[in-house]
C-alpha positions as CSV (number, residue, x, y, z in Angstrom):
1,X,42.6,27.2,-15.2
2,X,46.0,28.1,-13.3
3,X,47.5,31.5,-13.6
4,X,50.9,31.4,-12.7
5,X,52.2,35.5,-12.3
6,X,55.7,37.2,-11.0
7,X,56.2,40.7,-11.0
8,X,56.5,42.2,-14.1
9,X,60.1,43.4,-13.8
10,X,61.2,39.8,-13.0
11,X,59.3,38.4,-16.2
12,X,61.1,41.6,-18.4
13,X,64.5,39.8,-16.6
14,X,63.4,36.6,-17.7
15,X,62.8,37.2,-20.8
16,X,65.5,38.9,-21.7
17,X,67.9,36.6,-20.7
18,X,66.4,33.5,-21.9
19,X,65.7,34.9,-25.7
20,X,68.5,37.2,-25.5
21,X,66.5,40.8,-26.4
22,X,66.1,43.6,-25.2
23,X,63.8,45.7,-22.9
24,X,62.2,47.3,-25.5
25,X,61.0,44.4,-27.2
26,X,60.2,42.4,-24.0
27,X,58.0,45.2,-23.6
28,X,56.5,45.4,-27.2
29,X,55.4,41.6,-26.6
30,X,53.8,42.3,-22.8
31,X,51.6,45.0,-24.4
32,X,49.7,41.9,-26.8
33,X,49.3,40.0,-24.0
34,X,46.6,40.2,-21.7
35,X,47.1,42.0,-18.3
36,X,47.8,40.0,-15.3
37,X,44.0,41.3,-13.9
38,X,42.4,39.7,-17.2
39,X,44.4,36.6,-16.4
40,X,43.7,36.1,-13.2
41,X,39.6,37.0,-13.0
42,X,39.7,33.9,-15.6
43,X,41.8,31.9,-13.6
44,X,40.0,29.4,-10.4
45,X,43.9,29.8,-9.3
46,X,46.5,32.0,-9.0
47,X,50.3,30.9,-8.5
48,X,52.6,33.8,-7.6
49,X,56.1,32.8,-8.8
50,X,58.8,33.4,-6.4
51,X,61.2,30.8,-5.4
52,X,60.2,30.6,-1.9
53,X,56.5,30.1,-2.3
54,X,56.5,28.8,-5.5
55,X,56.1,24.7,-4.3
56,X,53.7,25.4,-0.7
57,X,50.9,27.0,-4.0
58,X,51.4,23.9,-6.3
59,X,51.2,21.5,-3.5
60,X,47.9,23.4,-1.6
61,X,46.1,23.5,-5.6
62,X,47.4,19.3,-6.1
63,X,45.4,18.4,-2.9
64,X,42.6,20.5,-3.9
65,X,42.2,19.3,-7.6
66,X,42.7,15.3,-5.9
67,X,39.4,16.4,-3.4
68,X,37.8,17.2,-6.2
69,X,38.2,14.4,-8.4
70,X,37.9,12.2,-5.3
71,X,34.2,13.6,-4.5
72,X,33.6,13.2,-8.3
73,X,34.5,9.8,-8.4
74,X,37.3,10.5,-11.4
């Protein structure tokens, strides 16, 4: 499983401009979700999404997910 988190304040940012809400109800739909620690401790990885890093994580989990399937012989 692959987490992919930002900060909080981003995501609110996000959200709100992509559904076109407000803070409040951002908000009010974070609180039914689970927490970014309950996330993660089910997660085997954890992408932190910010522009700069965001392609270095995917590529360093692609070459470890192609090891694995290459020791499994997948």
């Amino acid at each position: 499983m692959i987490c992919v988190s930002a900060l909080e304040a981003l995501r609110i940012k996000r959200v709100m401009r992509r559904d076109k809400i407000d803070k409040e109800a951002v908000e009010s739909r974070l609180k039914k979700q689970w927490t970014d620690e309950e996330r993660e401790k089910k997660s085997d990885f954890i992408i932190q999404n910010t522009t700069e890093r965001l392609m270095p994580q995917i590529l360093e989990i692609d070459s470890i997910l192609r090891q694995i399937l290459d020791n499994n012989n997948i």
